[in-house]
N, C-alpha and C positions, 0 to 999 in steps of 0.2 A: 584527672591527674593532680597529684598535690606534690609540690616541691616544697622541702622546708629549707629556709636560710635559718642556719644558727646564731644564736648570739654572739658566738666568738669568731663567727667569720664578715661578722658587722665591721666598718671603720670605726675607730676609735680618736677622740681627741680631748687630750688633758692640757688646759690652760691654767690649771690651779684653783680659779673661781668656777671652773666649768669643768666638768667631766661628762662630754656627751659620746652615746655610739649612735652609728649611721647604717640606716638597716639599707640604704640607696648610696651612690655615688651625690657627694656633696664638699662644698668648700675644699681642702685640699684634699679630702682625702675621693680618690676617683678608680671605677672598678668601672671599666666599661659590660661589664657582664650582671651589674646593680644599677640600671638608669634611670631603676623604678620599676613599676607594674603595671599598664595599663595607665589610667589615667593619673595614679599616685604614684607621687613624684619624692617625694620625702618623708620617712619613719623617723626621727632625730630621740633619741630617751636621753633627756638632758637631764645632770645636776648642776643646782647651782646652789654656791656655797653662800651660807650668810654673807648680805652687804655686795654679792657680786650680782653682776644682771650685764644687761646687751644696751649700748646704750643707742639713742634714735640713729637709724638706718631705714632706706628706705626699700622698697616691695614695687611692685606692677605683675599685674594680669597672672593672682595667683589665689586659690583657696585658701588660707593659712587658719588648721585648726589646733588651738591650745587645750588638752585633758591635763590635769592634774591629778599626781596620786598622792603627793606629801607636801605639806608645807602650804604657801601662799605666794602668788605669782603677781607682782605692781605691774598693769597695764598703762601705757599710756600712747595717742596718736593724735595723728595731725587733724583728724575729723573733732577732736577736742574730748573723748572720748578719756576714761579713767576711771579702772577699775581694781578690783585684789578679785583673782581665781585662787578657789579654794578645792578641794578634793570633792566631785559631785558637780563641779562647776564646767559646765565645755564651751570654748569662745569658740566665735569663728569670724576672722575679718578677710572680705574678701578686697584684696588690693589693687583689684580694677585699673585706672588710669593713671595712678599711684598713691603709695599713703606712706608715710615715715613714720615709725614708731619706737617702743621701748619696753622692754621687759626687764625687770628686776624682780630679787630674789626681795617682799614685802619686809623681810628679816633680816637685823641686823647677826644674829646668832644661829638662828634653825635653817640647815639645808630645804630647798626648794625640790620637788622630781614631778619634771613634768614630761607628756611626749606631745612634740611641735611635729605636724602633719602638713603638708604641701599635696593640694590636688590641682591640678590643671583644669582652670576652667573651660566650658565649651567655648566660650568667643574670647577674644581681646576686646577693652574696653569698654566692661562695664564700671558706673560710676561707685568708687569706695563705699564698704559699709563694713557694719559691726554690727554683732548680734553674741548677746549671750546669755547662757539661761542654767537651773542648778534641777539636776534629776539626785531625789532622795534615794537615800540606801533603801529600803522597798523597792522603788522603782527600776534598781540596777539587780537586784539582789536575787540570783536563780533564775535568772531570765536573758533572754536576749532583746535588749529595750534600744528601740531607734531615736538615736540625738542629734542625727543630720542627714539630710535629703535635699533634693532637688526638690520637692513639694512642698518642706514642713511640714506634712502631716504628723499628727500626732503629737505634736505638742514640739517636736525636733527642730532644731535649726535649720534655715535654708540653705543650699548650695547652688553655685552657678557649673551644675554637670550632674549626671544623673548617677549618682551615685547613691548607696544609704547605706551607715555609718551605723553598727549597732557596739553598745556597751554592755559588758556584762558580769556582775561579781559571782561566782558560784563557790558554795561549798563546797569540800573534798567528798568523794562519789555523785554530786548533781550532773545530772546528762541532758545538755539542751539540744533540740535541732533547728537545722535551717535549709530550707529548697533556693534551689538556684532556679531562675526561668533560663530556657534554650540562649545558649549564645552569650551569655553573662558571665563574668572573671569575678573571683574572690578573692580576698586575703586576709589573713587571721595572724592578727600579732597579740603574742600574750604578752605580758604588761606585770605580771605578778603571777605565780605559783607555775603548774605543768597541768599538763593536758592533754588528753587522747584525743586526736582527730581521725574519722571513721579508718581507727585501731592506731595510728598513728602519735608516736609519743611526742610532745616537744615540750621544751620548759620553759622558765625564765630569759625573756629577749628573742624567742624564737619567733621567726615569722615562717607562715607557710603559703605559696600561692595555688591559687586552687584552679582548675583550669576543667572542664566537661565533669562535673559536676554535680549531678542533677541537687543531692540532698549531703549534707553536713550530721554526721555525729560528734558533739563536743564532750565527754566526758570530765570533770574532772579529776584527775589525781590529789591532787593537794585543794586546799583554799587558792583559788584562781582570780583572775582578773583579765580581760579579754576587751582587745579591739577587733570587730569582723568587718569586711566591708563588701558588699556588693555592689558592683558594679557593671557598666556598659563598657563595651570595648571600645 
């Protein structure tokens, strides 16, 4: 079964320096029929406008993974931790016991677009960490390329939950696949262009959750850009 959430049925919020949608129920905007998907808990497609950003706040017992598509993201946290995410770049700080941090837009003038992802880790209390790393356009490019797991394998960031986190840029008509093992929950958020999921259309901000599943056809329609995630229930 695949259910898609659309873009336009996302929460929305415009603070001026921030225009984000919410593909889950978050901050005030709450849709008890969006509490998430299994173990992911937050889809946020953030803008942030030159010179705007989030400033230290703080996290406990949560996956928090930062993708960029445009611009440059100032990291910084209470582990001492400080960096600029750039497009290619995927962080991921897990906020364990707790950690305060800060995001800004590196730019005083060029908008920022990133999407901030919330997964549930399996236990409470593990101790903070950071981990980030840059998959080149090759690597992204026509393929579906894993940049987070519970294992790391393959070069991918670690997660605390058995999840795996693929990225993937494709050209307009490239068709990638993907199998699901028995018993495993999916979800595909496009992130840029549209896309056929087996025959299924969705476009820009569309998320879709994938549920008995065994395999994935992703065509694309347009030049696309693709979050998939496989997961454990």
């Amino acid at each position: 079964m695949i259910t898609i959430r659309k873009a336009d049925a996302r929460g929305h919020t415009d603070a001026g320096w921030l225009d984000s949608h919410h593909s889950f129920s978050f901050g005030h905007y709450f849709d008890p029929e969006a509490m998430g998907f299994g173990p992911l808990r937050v889809i946020n497609d953030d803008r942030v406008a030159g010179g705007g950003g989030f400033p230290p706040h703080p996290h406990a017992d949560m996956e928090i993974v930062s993708y960029v598509l445009e611009g440059a993201l100032q990291h910084r946290d209470s582990l001492g931790t400080g960096s600029v995410i750039r497009p290619g770049d995927v962080q991921r700080m897990s906020a364990g016991t707790g950690i305060r941090h800060s995001e800004f837009n590196a730019s005083a003038t060029d908008p920022v677009h990133f999407l901030q992802i919330w997964i549930l880790p399996e236990a409470d209390g593990f101790a903070p960490s950071y981990e980030q790393t840059t998959f080149g356009d090759a690597e992204l490019s026509d393929r579906l390329r894993l940049v987070a797991s519970r294992d790391g394998r393959d070069g991918a960031l670690t997660l605390h939950r058995d999840v795996d986190l693929y990225a993937g840029r494709l050209k307009a008509g490239t068709e990638v696949a993907h199998a699901f093992a028995s018993g495993r929950l999916g979800w595909l958020q496009v992130v840029r262009g549209s896309v056929a999921v087996n025959g299924q259309a969705l476009g820009e901000g569309d998320g879709a959750a994938i549920e008995r599943q065994a395999r994935l056809s992703i065509v694309a329609g347009s030049d696309a850009e693709i979050l998939l995630f496989d997961m454990a229930r």
